[in-house]
Wavefront OBJ file of the C-alpha trace (Angstrom):
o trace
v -21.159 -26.223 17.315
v -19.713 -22.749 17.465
v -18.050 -24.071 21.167
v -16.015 -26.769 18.494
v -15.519 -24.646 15.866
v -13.575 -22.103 18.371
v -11.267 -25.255 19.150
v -10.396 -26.161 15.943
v -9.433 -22.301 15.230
v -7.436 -22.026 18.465
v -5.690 -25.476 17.506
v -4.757 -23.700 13.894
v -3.585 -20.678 15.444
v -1.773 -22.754 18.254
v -0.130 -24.648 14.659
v 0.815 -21.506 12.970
v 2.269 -19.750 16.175
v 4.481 -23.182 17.009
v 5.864 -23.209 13.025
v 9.381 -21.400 13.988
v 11.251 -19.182 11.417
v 13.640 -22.287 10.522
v 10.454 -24.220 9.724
v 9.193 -21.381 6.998
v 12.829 -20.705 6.078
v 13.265 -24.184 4.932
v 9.925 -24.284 3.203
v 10.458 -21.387 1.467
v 14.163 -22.876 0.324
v 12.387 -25.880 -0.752
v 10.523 -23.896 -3.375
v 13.466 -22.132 -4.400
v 13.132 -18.856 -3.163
v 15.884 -18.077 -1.789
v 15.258 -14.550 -0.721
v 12.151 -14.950 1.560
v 14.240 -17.597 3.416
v 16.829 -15.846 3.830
v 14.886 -12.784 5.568
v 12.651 -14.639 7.562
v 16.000 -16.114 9.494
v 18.138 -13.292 9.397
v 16.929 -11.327 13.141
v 17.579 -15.403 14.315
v 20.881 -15.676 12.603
v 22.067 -12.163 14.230
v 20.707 -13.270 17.604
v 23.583 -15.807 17.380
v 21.064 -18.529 16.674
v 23.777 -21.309 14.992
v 21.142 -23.793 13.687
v 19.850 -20.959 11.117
v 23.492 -19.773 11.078
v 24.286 -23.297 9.228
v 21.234 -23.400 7.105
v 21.842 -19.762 5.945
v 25.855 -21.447 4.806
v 23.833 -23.560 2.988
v 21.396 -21.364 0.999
v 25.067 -19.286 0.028
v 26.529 -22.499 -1.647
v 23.678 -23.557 -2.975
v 24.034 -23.251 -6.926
v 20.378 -22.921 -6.988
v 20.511 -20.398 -4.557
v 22.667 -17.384 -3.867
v 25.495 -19.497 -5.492
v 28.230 -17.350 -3.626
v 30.653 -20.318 -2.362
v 32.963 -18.121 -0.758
v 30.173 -16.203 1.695
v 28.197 -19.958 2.598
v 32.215 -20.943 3.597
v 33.216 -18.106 5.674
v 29.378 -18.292 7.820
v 30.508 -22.544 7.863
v 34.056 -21.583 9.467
v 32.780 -18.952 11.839
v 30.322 -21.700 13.087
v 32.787 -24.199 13.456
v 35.260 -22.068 14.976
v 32.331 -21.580 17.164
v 32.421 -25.150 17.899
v 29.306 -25.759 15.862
v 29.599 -29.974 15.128
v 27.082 -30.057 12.163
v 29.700 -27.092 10.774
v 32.763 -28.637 11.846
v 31.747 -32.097 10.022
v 30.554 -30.036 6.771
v 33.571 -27.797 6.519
v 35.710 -31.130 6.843
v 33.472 -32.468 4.234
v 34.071 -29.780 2.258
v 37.739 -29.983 2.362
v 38.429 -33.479 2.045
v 37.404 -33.271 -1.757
v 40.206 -35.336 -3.454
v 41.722 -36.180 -0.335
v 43.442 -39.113 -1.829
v 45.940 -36.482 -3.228
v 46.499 -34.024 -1.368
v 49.387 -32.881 0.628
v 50.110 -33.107 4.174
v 48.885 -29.800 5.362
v 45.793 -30.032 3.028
v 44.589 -33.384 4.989
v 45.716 -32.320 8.375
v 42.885 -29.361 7.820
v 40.713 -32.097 7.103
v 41.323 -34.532 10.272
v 41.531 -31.642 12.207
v 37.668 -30.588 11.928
v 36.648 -34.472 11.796
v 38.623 -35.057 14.903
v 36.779 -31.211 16.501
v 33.303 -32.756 15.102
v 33.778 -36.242 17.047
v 34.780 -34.080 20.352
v 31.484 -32.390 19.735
v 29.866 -36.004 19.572
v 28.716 -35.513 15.565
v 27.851 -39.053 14.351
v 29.127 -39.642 10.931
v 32.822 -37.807 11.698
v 34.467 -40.920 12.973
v 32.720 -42.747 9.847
v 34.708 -40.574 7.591
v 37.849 -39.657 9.427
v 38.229 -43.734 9.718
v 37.782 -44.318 5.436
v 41.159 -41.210 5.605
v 43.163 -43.013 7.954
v 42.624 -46.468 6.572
v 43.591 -45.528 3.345
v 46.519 -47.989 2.444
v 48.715 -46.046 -0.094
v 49.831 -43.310 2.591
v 50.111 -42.911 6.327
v 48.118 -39.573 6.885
v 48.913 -39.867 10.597
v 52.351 -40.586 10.251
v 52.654 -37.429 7.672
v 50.566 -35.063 10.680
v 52.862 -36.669 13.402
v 55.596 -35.287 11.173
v 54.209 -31.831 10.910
v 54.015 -31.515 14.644
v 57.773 -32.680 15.307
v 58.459 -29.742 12.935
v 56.391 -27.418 14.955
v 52.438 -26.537 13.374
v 50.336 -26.338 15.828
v 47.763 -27.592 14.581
v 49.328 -31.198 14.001
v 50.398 -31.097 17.518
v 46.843 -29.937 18.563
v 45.553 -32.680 16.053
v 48.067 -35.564 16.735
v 47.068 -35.352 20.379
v 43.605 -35.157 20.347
v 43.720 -38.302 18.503
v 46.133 -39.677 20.808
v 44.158 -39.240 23.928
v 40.913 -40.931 22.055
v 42.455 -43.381 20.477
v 41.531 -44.631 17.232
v 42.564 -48.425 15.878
v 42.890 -48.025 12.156
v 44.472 -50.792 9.406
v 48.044 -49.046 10.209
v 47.356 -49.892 13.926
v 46.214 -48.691 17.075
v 47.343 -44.859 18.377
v 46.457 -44.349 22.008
v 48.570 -42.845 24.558
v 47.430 -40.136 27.032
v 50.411 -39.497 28.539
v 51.937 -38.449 24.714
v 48.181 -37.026 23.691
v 49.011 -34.283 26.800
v 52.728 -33.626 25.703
v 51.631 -32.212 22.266
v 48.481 -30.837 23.326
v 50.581 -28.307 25.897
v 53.297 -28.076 23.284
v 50.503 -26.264 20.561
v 49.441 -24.734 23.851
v 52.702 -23.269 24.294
v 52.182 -21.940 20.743
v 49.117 -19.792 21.508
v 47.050 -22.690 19.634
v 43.679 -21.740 21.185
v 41.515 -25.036 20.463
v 44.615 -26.542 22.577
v 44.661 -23.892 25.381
v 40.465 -24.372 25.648
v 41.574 -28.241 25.916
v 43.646 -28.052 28.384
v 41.296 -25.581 30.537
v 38.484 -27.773 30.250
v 40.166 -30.555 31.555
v 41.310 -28.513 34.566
v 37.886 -27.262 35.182
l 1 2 3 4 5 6 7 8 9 10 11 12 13 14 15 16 17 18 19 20 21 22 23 24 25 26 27 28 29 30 31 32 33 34 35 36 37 38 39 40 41 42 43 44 45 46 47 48 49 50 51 52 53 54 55 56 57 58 59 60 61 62 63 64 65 66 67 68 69 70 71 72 73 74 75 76 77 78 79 80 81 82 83 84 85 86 87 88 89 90 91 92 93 94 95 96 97 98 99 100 101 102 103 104 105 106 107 108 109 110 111 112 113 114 115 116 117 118 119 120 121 122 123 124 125 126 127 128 129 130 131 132 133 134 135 136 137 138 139 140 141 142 143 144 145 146 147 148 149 150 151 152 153 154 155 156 157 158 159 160 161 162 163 164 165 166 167 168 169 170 171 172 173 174 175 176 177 178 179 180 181 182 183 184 185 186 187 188 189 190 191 192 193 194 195 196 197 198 199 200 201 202 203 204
């Protein structure tokens, strides 16, 4: 009896011990308070772990949280600058409110972190960045193709990328590598990093 009884006890200590800081974070989130799970992730968050990186985002925005927007937004576009694809789809998310009407720099920020959360393999990005370019009362492509023949970077960066994949929408299909390269090297040229890590990896 006591040989069974020591089992069960190591199996709850084994169960404790395996529950990670995320795990009690999220519980503790869950209940609303906010502060414990915060500090039980914070060492993980400034050991550059991302996962509790983006959760800790999360708790900032949350209105029933810290409610502080503008800190949740900055962690959310340090991780996705940090190629993060949960972080890169979210921030997109977050931008493309009222994306119907806004102009063409406002929805090229928006493609642009779809298009870096589908290179990072994110499932739902292509699900949304397809609903944007279908939409039939404006060309959103034809308005970022425009901003890279006037020199952003970012279009040229963005306009490629999409290029090289390829993507059939209602306007038709866009796919051409040889075109996808010319403005990927052109934001290159412009110290565009996303576009100078591009082109490394595909020398590498």
């Amino acid at each position: 009896m006591k040989k069974i009884s020591s089992i069960i006890l190591l199996f709850i200590s084994i169960s404790i011990f395996a529950e990670s800081n995320l795990d009690r974070s999220l519980q503790y989130a869950q209940d609303n308070d906010f502060i414990n799970a915060r500090a039980v992730i914070i060492e993980d968050v400034e050991n550059g772990d991302k996962e509790a990186k983006f959760w800790l985002a999360r708790y900032y925005r949350d209105p029933n949280g810290f409610n502080n927007m503008d800190k949740g937004i900055e962690l959310l576009i340090e991780l996705a600058e940090d190629d993060y694809a949960e972080a890169q789809f979210e921030y997109g998310f977050e931008l493309a409110k009222g994306w119907q009407k806004q102009n063409d720099e406002e929805i090229l920020n928006v493609v642009y972190w779809f298009e870096r959360a589908i290179e990072n393999n994110h499932p739902d990005a292509l699900i949304y960045l397809g609903v944007i370019l279908d939409f039939d009362e404006r060309n959103f492509l034809q308005e970022i193709k425009t901003l890279a023949e006037n020199g952003n970077a970012k279009a040229q960066f963005t306009y490629g990328h999409i290029q090289g994949r390829g993507i059939l929408s209602s306007k038709g299909y866009y796919g051409d590598y040889d075109d996808a390269k010319k403005w990927i090297i052109k934001s290159s040229q412009q110290g565009f990093k996303p576009a100078i890590d591009f082109l490394n990896r595909l020398k590498s």
